[in-house]
C-alpha positions in Angstrom: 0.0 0.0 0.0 1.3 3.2 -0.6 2.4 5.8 2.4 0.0 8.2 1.2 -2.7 5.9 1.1 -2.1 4.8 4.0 -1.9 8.3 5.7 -5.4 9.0 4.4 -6.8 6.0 5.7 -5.4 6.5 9.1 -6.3 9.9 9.6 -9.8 9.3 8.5 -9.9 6.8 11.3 -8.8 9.1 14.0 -10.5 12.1 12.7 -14.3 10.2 12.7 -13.7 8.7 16.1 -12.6 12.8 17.2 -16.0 13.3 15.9 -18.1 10.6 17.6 -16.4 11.7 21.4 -17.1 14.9 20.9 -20.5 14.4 20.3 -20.6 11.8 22.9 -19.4 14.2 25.5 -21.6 16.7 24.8 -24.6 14.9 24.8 -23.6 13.2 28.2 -22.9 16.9 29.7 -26.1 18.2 28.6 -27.7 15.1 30.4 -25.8 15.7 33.5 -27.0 19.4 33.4 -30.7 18.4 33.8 -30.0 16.2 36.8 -27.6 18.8 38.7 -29.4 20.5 41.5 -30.5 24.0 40.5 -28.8 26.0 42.8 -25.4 24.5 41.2 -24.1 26.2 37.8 -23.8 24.0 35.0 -20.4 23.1 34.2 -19.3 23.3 30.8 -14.9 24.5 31.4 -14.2 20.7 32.2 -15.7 20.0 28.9 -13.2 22.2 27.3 -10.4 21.2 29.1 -10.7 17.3 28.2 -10.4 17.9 24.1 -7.0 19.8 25.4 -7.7 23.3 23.4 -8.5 25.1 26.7 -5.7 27.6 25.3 -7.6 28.4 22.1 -10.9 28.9 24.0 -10.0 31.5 26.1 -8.0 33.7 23.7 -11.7 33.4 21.4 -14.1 33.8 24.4 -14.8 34.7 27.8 -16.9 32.7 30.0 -18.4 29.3 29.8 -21.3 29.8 28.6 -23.3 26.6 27.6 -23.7 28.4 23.8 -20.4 29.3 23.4 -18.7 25.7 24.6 -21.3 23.7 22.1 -20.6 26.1 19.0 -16.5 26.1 20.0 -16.6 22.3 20.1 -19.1 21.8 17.7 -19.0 24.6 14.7 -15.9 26.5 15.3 -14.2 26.3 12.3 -11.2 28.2 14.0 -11.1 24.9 16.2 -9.1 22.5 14.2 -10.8 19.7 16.7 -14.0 21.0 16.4 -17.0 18.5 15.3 -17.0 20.6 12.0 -13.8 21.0 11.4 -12.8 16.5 12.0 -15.9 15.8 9.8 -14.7 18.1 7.4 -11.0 16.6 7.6 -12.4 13.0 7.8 -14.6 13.7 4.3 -11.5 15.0 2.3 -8.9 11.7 3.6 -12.3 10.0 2.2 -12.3 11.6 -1.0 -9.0 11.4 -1.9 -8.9 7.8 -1.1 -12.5 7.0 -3.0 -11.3 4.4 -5.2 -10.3 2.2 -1.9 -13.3 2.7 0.2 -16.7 1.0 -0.7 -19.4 3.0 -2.0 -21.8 2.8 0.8 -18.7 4.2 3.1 -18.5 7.2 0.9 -21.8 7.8 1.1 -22.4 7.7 4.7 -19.2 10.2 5.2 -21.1 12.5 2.8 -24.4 12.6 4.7 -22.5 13.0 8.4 -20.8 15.9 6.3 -24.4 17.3 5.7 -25.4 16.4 8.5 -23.3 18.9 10.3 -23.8 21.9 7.2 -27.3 21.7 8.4 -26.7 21.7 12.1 -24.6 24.6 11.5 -27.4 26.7 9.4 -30.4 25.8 12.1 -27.8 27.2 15.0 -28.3 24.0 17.0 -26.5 25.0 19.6 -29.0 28.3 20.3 -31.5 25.1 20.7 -32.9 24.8 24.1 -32.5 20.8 23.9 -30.0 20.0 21.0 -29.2 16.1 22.2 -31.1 14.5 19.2 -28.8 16.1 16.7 -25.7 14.9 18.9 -27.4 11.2 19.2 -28.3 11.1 15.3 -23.8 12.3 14.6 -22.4 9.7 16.9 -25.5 7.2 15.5 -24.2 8.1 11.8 -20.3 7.6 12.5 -21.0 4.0 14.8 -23.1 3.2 11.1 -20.2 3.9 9.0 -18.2 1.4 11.9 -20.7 -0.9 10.9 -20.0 -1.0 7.5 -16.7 -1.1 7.4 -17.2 -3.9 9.9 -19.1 -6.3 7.8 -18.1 -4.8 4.1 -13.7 -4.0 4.5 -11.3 -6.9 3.6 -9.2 -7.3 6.4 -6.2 -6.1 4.4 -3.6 -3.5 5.4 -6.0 -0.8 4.7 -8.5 -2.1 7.1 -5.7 -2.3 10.0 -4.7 1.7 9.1 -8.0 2.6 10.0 -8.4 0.3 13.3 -5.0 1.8 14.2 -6.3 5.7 14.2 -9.7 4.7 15.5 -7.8 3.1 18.5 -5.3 5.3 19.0 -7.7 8.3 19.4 -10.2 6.1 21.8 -7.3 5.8 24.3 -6.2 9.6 23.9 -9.9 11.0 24.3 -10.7 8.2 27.5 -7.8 9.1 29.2 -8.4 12.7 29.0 -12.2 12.8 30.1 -11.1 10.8 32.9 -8.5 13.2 34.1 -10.5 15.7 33.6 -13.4 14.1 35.9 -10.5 13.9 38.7 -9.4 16.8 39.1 -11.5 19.5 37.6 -14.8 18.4 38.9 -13.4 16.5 41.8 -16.0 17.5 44.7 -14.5 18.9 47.8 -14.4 16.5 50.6 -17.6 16.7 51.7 -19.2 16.1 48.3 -17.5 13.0 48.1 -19.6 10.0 48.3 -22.5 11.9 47.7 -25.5 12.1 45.2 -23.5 14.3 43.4 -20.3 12.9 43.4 -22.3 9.5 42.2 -23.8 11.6 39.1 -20.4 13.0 38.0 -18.7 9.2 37.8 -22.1 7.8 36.5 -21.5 11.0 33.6 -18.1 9.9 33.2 -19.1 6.6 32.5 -22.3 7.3 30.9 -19.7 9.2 28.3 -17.7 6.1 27.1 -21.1 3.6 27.0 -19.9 2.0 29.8 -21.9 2.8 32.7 -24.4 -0.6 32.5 -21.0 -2.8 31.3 -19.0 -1.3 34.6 -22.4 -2.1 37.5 -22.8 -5.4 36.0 -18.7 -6.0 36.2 -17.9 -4.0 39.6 -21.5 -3.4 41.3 -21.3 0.2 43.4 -20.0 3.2 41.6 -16.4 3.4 42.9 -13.6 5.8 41.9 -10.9 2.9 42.2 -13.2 0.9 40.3 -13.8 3.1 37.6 -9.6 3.8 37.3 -9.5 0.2 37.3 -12.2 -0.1 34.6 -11.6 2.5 32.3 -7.4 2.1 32.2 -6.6 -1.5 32.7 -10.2 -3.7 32.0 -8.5 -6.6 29.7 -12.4 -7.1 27.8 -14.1 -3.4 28.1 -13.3 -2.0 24.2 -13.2 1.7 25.5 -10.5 0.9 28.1 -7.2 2.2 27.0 -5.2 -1.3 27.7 -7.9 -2.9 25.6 -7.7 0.0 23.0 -3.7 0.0 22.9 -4.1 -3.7 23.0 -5.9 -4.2 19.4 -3.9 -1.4 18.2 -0.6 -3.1 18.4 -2.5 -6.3 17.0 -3.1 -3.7 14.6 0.8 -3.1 13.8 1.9 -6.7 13.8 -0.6 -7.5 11.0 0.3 -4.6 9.1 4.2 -5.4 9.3 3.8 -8.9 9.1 5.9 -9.2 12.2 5.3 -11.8 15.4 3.1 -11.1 17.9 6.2 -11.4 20.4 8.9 -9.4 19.2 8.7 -6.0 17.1 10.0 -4.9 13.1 10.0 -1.3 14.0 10.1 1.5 16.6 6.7 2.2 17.2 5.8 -1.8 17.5 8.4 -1.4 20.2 6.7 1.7 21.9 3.5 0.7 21.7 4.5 -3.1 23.1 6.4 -1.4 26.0 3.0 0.7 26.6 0.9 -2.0 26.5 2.9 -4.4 29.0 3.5 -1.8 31.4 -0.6 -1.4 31.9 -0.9 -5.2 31.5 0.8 -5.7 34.4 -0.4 -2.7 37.0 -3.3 -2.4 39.2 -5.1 0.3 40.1 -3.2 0.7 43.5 0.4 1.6 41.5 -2.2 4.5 39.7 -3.2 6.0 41.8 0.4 6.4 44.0 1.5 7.9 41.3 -1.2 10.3 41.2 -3.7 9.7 38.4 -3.4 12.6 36.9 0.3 12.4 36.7 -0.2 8.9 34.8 -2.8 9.7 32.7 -0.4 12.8 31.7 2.0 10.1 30.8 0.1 7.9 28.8 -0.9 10.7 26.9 2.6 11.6 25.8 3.6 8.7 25.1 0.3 8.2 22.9 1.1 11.1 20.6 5.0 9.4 20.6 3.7 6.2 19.4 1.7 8.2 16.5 4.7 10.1 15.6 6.8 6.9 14.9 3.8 5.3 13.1 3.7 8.8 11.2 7.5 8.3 10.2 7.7 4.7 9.8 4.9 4.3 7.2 4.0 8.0 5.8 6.6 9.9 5.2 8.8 9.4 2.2 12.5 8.0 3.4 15.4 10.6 2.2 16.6 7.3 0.1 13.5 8.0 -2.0 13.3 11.1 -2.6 14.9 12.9 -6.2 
């Protein structure tokens, strides 16, 4: 396959999964609003925070106001993370790939495309209760999974996609679960209460995991949910799970045994993976959770860099 093919099909992985937990998160914060006490303000900052572009929201706005988060993280085009501006991103890997993605594929990128045009020209985010156009997004983007679920060949095209799909589920858990920690962390006499337990059931409501998680561990627990949403070996959300498949991912692209490594970010990626394979939630958290999550997060991005220079970008020997 070539690099640039390759690149394409990568990207347009990890740009429709941007798009899905964005909605995702949105949708679960708007839910949590309604069930907050009314004497509490709604809190939209942590929402910013977790995409990581805290920086570019406050030199654009001042406030956090429930209109201006949703539009930032939804329409902005200025916010190259926005909704908008990954569906947009994920359509043009989509079109200059065409000829190696089904037809139906193409199509449904199209309409999510649409989708959000018309979102945009109705100002959903003036709307007094915008969730259905955040559940039909993330229902359009777990379609096009489906597709490429039951339609792809399991070729090296297939694996380029699974590899930025599960790179950026890992990136994006890890950060609303920080985020959860210490942003909305209720002072000490919150904890334990009603409204600590709606904050982790949001948390986990956010990654489809909340039913998965009471059947699994019973009570809501914040150990538990560390435990559940770092290290669970079966849950798919879980970022060992998620770095798990993804090095799967690498081996079957390379051709290379499941036990050793052909290049540096097999290497990286194996190192990550056995390091969380074989912790428990007790070595998280003395650390400090943010502190590892912080981590895992750098050495995320590092394991997409080598990917990006070991299969995208031209070799010197190459070039003329």
């Amino acid at each position: 396959m070539l690099s640039r093919v390759a690149s394409h099909i990568y990207w347009l992985g990890r740009y429709l999964e941007r798009a899905e937990n964005y909605a995702r998160f949105i949708d679960v914060n708007f839910n949590l609003m309604q069930d907050l006490p009314q004497d509490l303000k709604e809190q939209w900052e942590p929402l910013v925070a977790a995409t990581g572009d805290l920086e570019l929201y406050l030199k654009k706005y001042q406030g956090y106001e429930r209109h201006q988060v949703m539009y930032f993280l939804t329409f902005d085009g200025e916010n190259p993370n926005s909704m908008l501006s990954s569906v947009n991103k994920a359509r043009e890997n989509a079109r200059i790939i065409r000829e190696n993605l089904s037809k139906e594929t193409w199509e449904k990128v199209n309409e999510l495309y649409y989708m959000l045009q018309t979102g945009m020209e109705k100002k959903v985010w003036k709307k007094e209760d915008p969730r259905q156009f955040f559940e039909m997004v993330k229902n359009q983007i777990l379609l096009l999974y489906g597709l490429a679920d039951s339609t792809v060949a399991r070729t090296e095209g297939w694996y380029f996609r699974q590899l930025g799909q599960l790179l950026e589920r890992a990136d994006k858990t890890s950060r609303i679960l920080d985020v959860k920690y210490h942003i909305l962390l209720p002072s000490p006499i919150e904890v334990g209460s009603p409204l600590d337990f709606l904050h982790w059931m949001a948390l986990l409501k956010s990654v489809t995991g909340f039913n998965t998680y009471r059947r699994l561990y019973g009570n809501i627990d914040p150990s538990g949910i560390v435990e559940f949403l770092v290290l669970n070996k079966y849950f798919p959300r879980s970022i060992y799970y998620c770095l798990k498949e993804a090095e799967r991912c690498l081996h079957c692209i390379s051709g290379s045994s499941s036990e050793g490594f052909k290049n540096s970010a097999e290497k990286s990626i194996g190192e990550l993976r056995s390091r969380l394979e074989y912790s428990d939630v007790d070595d998280i958290i003395s650390v400090g959770l943010h502190e590892y999550l912080d981590t895992l997060q750098l050495k995320i991005n590092h394991i997409s860099d080598l990917i990006d220079s070991t299969y995208f970008r031209l070799k010197d020997n190459f070039i003329t």
